[in-house]
C-alpha positions as CSV (number, residue, x, y, z in Angstrom):
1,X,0.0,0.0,0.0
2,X,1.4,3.6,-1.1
3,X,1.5,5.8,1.9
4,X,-0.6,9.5,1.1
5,X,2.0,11.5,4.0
6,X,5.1,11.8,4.1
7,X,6.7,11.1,7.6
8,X,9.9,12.3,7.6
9,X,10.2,16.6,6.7
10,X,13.2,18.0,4.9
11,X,14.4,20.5,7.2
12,X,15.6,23.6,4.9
13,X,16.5,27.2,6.2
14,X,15.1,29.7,3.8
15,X,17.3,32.1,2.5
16,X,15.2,34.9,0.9
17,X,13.8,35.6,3.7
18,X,17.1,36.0,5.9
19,X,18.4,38.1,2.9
20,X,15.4,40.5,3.3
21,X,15.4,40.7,7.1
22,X,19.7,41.8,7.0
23,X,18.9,44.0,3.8
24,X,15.9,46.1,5.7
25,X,18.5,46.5,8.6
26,X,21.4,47.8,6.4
27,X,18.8,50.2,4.9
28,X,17.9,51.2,8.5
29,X,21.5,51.9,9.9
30,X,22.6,53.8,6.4
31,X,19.5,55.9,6.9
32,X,19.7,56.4,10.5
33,X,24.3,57.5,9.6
34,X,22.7,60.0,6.9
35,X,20.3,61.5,9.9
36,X,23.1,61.8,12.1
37,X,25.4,63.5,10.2
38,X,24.4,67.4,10.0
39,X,25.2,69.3,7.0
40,X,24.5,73.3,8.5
41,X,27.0,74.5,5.3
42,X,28.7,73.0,2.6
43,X,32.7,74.9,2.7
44,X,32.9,76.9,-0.1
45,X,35.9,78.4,-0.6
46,X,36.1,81.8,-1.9
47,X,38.7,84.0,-4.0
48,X,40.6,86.8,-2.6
49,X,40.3,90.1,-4.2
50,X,42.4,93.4,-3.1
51,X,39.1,95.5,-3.8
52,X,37.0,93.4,-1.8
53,X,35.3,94.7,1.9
54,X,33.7,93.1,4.2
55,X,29.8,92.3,4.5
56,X,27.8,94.5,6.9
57,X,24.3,93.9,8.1
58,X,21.6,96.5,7.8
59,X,20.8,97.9,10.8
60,X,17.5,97.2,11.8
61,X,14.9,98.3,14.9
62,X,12.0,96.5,15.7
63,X,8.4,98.4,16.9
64,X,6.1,95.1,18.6
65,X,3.4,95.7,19.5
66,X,2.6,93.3,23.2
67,X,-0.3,91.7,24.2
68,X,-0.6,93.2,27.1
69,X,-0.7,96.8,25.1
70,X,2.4,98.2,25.6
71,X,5.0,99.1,22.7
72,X,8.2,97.8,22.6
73,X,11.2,99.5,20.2
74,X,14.6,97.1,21.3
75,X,13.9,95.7,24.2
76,X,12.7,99.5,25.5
77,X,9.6,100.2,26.6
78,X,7.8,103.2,24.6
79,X,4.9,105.0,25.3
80,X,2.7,106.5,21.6
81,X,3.7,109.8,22.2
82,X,7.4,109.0,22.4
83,X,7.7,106.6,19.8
84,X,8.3,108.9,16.6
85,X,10.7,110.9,19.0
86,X,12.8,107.4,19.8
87,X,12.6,106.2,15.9
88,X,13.2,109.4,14.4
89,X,16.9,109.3,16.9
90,X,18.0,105.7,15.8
91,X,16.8,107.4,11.9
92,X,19.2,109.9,13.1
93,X,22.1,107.7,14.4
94,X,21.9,105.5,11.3
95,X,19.7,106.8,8.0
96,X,19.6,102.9,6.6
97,X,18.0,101.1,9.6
98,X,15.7,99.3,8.9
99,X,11.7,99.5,10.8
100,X,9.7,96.5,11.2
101,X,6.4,96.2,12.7
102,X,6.0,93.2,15.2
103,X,2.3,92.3,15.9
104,X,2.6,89.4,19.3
105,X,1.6,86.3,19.0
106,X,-1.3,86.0,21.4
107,X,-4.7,87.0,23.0
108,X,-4.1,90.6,24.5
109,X,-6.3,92.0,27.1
110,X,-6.3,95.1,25.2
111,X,-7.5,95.5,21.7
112,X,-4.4,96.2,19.8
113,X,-6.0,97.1,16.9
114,X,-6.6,100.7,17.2
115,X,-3.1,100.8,18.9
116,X,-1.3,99.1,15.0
117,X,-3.6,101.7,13.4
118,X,-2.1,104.6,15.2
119,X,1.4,103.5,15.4
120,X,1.0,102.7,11.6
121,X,-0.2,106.6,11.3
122,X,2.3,108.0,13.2
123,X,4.9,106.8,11.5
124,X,3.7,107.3,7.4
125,X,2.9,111.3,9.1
126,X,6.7,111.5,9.7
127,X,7.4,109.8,6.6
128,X,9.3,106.7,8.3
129,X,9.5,103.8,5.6
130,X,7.8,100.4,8.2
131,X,7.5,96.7,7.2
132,X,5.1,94.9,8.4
133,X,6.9,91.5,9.8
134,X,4.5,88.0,10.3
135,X,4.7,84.5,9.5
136,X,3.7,82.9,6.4
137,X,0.0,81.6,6.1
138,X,-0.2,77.5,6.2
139,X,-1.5,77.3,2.9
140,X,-1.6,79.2,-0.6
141,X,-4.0,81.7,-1.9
């Protein structure tokens, strides 16, 4: 009589599986090396010329406009009236600075809006160029 079962197994070990398991963990640590490594600049070098002179910021002064209603140019506390006074001497110190308009991030206790409105007026009266400084919007127009 033929026997339907076999009773003794061939034991294999499967490779292609083994090959995929060590080939998923190479990826891993390769990828995990490239996240470790931090790139901040790539070194350029750069030619040396006799007429060249070095790079300068802009100066820059920055009106924000707190939550809690106060106004801030620096880290100085400014009252309305005093504001064009304080600008117009950093204007003074150095014609180029730059003035940007800070709006905090925030629920005030005090409506700020008629305060950026005046501020804003202020400064166009006395002719004192302002940019308006925020963050970009999440999605497009």
């Amino acid at each position: 009589m033929m026997k339907v079962r076999r009773d003794d197994f061939d034991v294999r070990i499967e490779m292609m599986p083994l090959i995929d398991v060590i080939f998923l963990i190479l990826t891993f640590f390769l990828y995990a090396m490239v996240l470790m490594v931090r790139v901040d600049m790539v070194p350029v070098p750069l030619e040396h010329y006799a007429s060249g002179e070095p790079a300068e910021p802009a100066p820059a002064a920055a009106v924000v406009l707190r939550t809690n209603g106060t106004i801030h140019v620096g880290k100085t506390e400014v009252s309305l009236a005093d504001l064009q006074h304080h600008l117009q001497g950093l204007l003074d110190d150095a014609p180029d600075t730059t003035i940007y308009l800070v709006l905090e991030d925030g629920q005030g206790t005090v409506d700020r809006g008629p305060m950026l409105t005046a501020v804003w007026d202020r400064l166009r009266r006395a002719d004192i160029d302002i940019r308006l400084v925020g963050r970009p919007e999440d999605t497009a127009p």
